[in-house]
Every structure is written in structure tokens, then in C-alpha cells.
N, C-alpha and C positions, 0 to 999 in steps of 0.2 A: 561464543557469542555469534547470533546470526546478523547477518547485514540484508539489509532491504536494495532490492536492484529495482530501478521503476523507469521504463523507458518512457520516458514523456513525447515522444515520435506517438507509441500505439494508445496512447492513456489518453480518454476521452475526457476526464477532469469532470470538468461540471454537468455536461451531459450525463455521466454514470455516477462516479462517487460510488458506487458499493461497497469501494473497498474501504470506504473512511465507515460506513455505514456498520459495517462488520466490524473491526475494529475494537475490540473490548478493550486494547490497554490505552488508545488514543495517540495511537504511534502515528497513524495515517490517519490526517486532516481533509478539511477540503477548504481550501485558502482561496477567496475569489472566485477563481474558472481553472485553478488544477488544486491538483491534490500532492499535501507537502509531508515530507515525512516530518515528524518531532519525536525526539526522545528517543531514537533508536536504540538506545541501550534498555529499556522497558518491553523490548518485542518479547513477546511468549514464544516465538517460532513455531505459533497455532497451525500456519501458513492457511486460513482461512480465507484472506485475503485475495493472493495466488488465485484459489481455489473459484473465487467468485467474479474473479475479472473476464468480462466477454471478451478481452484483447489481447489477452497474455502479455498485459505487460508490467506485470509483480514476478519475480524472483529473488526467492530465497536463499542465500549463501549462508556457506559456513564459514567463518573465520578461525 
């Protein structure tokens, strides 16, 4: 199972959101003015996510 790391320190939240945008299995939200994980056991470990954030601040672990 992968776990989602999200530093909310570089995570711009409402300002970007891409990564709830991306998002296919609706693991990463965009709640108010940040973005929350839900359901993390649903993650595809697409790391699309990751991949889309201008702040790096999605990582992906493996457990």
C-alpha cells in the first residue's frame, strides 16, 4: 500500500489544487483553501499527482 506525504508548509491549496484536479480515484480533495486527503487506501499509486504539483509537495511512500 502507498501512503500520500503532503507538506502543507509548500502546498498552495486553493491557489493550485491540480492535484485534487488530477485525481481519478478522489483520494486528494480540495477542502475550503487546502487540499485534504480522503480515502487513502483507494490511491492507484498513479503518482500523477506528484507529478503535477509546481511545489513538490506530494510524496509518495511505500509502505
Amino acid at each position: 500500500m502507498v501512503k500520500i506525504l503532503l507538506d502543507y508548509e509548500k502546498c498552495d491549496g486553493a491557489d493550485c489544487g491540480e492535484c485534487a484536479d488530477v485525481c481519478s480515484m478522489e483520494v486528494l480533495v480540495l477542502e475550503g483553501d487546502k487540499i485534504e486527503i480522503k480515502c487513502q487506501e483507494k490511491c492507484s499509486s498513479c503518482e500523477v499527482c506528484a507529478d503535477v504539483c509546481p511545489n513538490d509537495a506530494i510524496k509518495l511512500e511505500n509502505s
